[in-house]
C-alpha positions in Angstrom: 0.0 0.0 0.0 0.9 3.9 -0.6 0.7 5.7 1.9 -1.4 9.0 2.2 -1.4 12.3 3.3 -4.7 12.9 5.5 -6.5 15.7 6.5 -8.3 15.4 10.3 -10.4 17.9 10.9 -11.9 17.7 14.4 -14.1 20.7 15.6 -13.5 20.2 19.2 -11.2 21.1 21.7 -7.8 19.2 21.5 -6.1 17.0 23.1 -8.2 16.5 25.8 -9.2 13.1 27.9 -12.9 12.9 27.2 -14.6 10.7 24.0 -14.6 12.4 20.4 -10.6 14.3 20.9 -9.1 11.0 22.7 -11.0 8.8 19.8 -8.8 11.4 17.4 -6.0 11.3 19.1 -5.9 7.9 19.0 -6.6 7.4 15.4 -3.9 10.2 14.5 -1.1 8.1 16.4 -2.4 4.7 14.7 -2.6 6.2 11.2 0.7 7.4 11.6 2.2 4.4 13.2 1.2 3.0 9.7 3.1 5.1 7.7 0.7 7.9 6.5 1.0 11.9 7.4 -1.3 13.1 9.5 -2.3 17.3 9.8 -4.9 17.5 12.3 -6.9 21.2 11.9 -8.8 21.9 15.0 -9.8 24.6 17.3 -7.1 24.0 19.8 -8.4 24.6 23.8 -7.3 21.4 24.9 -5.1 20.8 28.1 -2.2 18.5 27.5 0.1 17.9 24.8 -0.5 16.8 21.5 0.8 13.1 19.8 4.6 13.1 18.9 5.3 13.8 15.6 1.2 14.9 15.0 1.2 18.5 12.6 -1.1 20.4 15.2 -2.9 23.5 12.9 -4.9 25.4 15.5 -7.4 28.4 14.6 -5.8 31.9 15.9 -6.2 33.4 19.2 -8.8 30.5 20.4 -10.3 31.7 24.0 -8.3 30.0 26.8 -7.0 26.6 27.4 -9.8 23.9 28.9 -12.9 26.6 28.3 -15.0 25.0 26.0 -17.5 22.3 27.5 -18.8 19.0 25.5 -22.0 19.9 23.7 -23.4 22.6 21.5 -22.0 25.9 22.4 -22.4 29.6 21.6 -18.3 30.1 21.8 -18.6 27.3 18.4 -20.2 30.4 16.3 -17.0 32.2 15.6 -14.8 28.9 16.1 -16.5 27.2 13.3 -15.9 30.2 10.6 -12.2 30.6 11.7 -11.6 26.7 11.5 -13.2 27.2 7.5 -11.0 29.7 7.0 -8.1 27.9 8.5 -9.0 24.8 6.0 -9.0 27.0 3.1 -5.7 27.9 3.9 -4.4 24.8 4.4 -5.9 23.1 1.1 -5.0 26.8 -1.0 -0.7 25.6 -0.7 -0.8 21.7 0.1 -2.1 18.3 -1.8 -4.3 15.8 0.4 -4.9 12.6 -0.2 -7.9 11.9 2.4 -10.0 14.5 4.7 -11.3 13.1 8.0 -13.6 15.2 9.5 -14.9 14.1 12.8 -18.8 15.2 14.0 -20.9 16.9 11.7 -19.6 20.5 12.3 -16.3 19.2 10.6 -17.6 17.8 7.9 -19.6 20.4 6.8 -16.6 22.9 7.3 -14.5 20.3 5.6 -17.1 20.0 2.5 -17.3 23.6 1.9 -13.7 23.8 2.1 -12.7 21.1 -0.1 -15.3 21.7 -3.3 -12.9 22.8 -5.4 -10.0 21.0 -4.1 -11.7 17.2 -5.2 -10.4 15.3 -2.3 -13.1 13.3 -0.9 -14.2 13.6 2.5 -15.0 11.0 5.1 -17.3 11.5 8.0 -16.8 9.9 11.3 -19.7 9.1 12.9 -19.7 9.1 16.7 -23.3 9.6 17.4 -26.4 10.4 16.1 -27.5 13.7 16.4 -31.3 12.5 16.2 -30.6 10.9 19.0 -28.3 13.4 21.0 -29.1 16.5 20.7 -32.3 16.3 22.2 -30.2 15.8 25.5 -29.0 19.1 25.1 -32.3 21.7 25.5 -35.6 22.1 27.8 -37.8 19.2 27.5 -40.3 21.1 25.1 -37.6 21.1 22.8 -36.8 17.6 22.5 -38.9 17.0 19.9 -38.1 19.9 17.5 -34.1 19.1 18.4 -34.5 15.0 17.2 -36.1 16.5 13.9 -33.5 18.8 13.7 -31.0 15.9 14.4 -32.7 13.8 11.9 -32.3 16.4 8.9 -28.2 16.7 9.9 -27.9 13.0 10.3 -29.1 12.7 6.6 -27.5 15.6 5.6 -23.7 14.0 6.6 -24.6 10.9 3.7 -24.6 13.5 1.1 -21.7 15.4 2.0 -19.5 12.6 2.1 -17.0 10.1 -0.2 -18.0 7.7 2.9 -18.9 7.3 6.8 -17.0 5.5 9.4 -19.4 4.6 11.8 -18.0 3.8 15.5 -21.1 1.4 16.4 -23.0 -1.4 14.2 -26.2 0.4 15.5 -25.3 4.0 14.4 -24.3 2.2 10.7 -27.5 0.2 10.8 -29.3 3.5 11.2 -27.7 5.7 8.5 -28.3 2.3 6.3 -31.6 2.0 6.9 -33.4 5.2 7.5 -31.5 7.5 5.5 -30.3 5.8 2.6 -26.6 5.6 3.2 -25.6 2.8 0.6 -24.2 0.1 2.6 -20.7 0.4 0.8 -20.2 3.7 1.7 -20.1 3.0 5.6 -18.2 0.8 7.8 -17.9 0.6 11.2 -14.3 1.0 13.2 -14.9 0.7 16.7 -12.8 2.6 19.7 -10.0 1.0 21.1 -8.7 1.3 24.6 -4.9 1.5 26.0 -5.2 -2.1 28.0 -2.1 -1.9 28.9 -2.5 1.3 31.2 -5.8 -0.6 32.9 -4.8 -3.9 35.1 -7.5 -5.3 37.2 -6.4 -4.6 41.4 -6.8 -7.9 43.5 -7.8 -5.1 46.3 -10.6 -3.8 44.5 -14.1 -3.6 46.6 -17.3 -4.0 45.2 -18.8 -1.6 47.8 -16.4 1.5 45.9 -18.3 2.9 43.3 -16.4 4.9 40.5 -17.6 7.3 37.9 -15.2 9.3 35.5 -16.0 11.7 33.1 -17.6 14.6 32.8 -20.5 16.7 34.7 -22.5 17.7 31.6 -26.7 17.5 31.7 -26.5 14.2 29.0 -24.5 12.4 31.8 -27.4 11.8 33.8 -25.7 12.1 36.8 -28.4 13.3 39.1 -30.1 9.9 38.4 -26.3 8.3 39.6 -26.9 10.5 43.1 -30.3 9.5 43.6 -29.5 5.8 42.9 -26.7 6.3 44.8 -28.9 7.6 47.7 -31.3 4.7 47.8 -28.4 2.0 47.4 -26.6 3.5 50.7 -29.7 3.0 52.6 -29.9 -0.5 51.6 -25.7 -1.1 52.3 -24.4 2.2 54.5 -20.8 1.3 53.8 -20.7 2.1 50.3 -18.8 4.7 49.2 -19.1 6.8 45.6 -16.2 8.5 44.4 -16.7 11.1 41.1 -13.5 11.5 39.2 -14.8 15.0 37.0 -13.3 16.6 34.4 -14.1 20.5 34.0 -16.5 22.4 36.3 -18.6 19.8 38.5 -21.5 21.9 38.2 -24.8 21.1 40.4 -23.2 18.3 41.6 -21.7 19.5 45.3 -25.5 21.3 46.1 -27.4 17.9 45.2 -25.1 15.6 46.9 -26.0 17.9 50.0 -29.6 17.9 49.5 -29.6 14.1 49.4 -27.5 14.4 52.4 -24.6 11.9 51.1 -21.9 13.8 50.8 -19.8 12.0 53.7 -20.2 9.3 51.2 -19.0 10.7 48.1 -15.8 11.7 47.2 -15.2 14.2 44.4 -12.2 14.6 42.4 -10.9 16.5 39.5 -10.4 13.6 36.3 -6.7 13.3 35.4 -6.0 10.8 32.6 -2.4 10.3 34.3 -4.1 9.6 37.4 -6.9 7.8 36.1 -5.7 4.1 36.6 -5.0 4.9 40.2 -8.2 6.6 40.7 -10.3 3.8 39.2 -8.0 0.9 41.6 -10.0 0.7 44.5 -13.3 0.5 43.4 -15.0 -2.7 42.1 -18.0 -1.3 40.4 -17.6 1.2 38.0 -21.2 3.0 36.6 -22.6 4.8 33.4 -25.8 6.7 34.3 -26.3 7.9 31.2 -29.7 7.2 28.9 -28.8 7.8 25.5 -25.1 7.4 23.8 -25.4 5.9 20.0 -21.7 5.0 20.1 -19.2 3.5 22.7 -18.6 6.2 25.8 -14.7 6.0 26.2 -14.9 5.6 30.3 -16.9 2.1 29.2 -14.1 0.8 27.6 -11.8 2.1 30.0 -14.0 0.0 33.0 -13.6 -2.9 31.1 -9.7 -2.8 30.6 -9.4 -2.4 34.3 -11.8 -5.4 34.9 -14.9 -3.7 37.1 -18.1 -4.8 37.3 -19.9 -1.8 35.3 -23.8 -0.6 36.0 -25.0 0.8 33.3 -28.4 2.6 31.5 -28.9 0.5 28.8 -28.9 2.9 26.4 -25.4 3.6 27.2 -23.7 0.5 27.2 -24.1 -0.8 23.4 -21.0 -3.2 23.8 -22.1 -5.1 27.6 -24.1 -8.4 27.9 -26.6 -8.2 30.7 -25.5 -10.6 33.6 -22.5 -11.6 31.6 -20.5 -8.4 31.4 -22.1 -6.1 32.9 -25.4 -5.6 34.8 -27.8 -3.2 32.1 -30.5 -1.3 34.2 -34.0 0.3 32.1 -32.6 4.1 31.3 -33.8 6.3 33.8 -35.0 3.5 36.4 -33.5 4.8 39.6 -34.5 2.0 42.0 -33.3 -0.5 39.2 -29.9 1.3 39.0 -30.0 1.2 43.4 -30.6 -2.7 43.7 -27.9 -3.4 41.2 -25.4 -1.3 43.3 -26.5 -3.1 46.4 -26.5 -6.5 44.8 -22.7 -6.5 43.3 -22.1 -4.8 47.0 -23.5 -7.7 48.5 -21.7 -10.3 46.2 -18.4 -9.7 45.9 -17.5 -13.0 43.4 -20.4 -12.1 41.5 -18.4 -8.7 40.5 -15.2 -10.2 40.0 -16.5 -12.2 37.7 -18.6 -9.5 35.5 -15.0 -7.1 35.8 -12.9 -10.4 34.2 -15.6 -11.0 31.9 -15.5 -7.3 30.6 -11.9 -7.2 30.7 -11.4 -10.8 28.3 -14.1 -9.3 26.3 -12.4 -5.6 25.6 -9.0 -6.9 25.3 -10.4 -9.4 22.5 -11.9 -7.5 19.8 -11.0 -3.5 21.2 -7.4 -1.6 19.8 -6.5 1.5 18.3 -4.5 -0.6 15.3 -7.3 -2.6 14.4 -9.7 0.1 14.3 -6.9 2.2 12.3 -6.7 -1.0 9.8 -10.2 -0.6 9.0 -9.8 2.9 8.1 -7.0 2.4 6.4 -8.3 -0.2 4.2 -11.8 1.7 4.0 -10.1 5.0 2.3 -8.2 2.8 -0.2 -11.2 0.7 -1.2 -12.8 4.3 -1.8 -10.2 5.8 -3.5 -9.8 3.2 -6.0 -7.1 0.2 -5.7 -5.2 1.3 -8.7 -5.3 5.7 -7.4 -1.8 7.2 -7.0 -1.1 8.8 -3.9 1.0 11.7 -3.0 4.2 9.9 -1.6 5.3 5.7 -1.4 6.1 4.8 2.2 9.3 3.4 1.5 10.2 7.4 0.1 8.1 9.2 3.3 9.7 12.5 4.0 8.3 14.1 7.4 6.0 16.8 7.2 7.4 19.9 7.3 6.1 22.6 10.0 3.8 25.6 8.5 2.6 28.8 9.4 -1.1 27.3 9.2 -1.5 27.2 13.2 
């Protein structure tokens, strides 16, 4: 195989340690590890550094480091137009091969910006917006929101040379209700770094761990009120909330429900994160509604702990065998299954190995790099030239771009 020279485009703060920028990152460093160049335009924002030997090109004067929140936000409304204009750039003085533009944001940005260029573009499809971004407005929105969501969802087929879908289910969907041609999309799932996650032989099911974020479409209130009920039922457990960003409502609603003596709240740090997760047997997923494969899930399975999860965000766990899938939004259901795997200790063990066999069997970076890799050449054309042969790669050489 040639290798290529590939465009990311990610509108998103990056790096940073929560779902769509670590997916990227991730990608980036497997892509590269396979020979090809990687530029990666984004807004920037992120805390951290980025990939060794990954072309960062960053929009100018981005507001601060670690400001922007998951989600839609207002601050994206002059992003967005500076990223275009960053892309145009970009494209105006270099040859591509591949764009990868991650959310739908990107691809449209990338679409506009490549029209005259004629390198196709490929979509990566971590959600569904008909799905998610309902989760972001008032209740009497929800409805306009999933039509809106529906109308971008079908908009990202026809902007596209193809769609790399991260779950079956989100593939299925862009199959069968919006006409995607079943050619055109394949799925490459997340990875996880295993080898960062070993399972701790101290580990107690009454610990309760949750990492991530404190955003609305985290459900977390219905964690603390589970949480609540579940502590009446076994006083000795013990919650601890590892958060990235602002923890928002959480410290006034773990008072209200009077269990804060319980709970222990920490700032998320990746670095820190196996340590964090160690003591604690059960690890938890409140949320309702994730199309694809939340990135703490995969993390809880590498470190081998019995997960909780709503079932509607836990696409990759077998009830009973991996994991214990509650109804989405059923508080008492999510309570008894803490209390249970409290009161069982083997019967955790055995979920958190379970998980951990599972993840480690069909979940890495490389593989899911593979399938892109071999997904952009079966597009392309076998017989397209390429900008460069590996065996003649020259490094990227730094721009003014970012």
């Amino acid at each position: 195989m040639r290798a290529l020279r590939i465009l990311m485009v990610a509108a998103c703060p990056f790096p940073a340690r929560r779902g769509t920028p670590v997916r990227i990152e991730r990608l980036c460093e497997a892509l590269m590890a396979r020979g090809h160049e990687v530029t990666l335009a984004t807004y920037g924002l992120g805390v951290g550094s980025p990939p060794a030997g990954l072309r960062l090109c960053t929009v100018p004067d981005p507001p601060r480091r670690g400001s922007l929140p998951p989600g839609p936000q207002f601050a994206k409304l002059h992003l967005d137009p500076r990223l275009f204009l960053l892309l145009r750039r970009i494209l105006a003085s270099e040859r591509f091969d591949v764009i990868h533009a991650h959310h739908i944001e990107a691809l449209l940005l990338a679409a506009l910006a490549a029209r005259r260029h004629g390198i196709p573009v490929f979509y990566d499809a971590h959600t569904l917006l008909a799905r998610e971004l309902p989760d972001y407005g008032p209740t009497w929105l929800r409805a306009p929101l999933a039509a809106l969501g529906f109308r971008l969802d079908r908009a990202s087929c026809r902007r596209c040379a193809g769609v790399i879908a991260v779950t079956d289910a989100i593939r299925s969907d862009l199959v069968d209700h919006h006409g995607l041609a079943p050619e055109r999309v394949v799925v490459a799932t997340n990875g996880v770094e295993a080898e960062l996650f070993t399972p701790s032989p101290t580990a107690s099911p009454d610990h309760i761990v949750y990492t991530g974020n404190a955003a609305p479409y985290q459900d977390l209130p219905l964690l603390l009120h589970a949480f609540a009920k579940a502590l009446r039922l076994r006083p000795g457990l013990r919650l601890r909330l590892c958060i990235e960003g602002d923890p928002g409502p959480l410290p006034a609603l773990l008072a209200e429900l009077g269990v804060e003596q319980a709970v222990e709240l920490l700032s998320a740090d990746f670095a820190e994160l196996p340590r964090q997760l160690a003591p604690c047997g059960v690890a938890v997923s409140p949320r309702r509604n994730c199309p694809g494969i939340p990135q703490k899930l995969l993390n809880y399975m590498a470190a081998g702990k019995a997960i909780v999860a709503s079932a509607g965000s836990a696409p990759i766990l077998e009830h009973g065998r991996t994991g214990l899938l509650v109804p989405n939004g059923d508080i008492d259901a999510f309570a008894s299954a803490l209390a249970e795997l409290a009161a069982d200790p083997e019967r955790a063990q055995s979920l958190g190995a379970a998980a951990r066999a599972y993840v480690l069997e069909r979940y890495s970076w490389d593989s899911a790099a593979g399938t892109v890799e071999d997904f952009y050449f079966r597009i392309l054309g076998a017989g397209r030239q390429t900008t460069r042969d590996i065996a003649g790669a020259v490094p990227a050489q730094p721009s003014d771009a970012g």
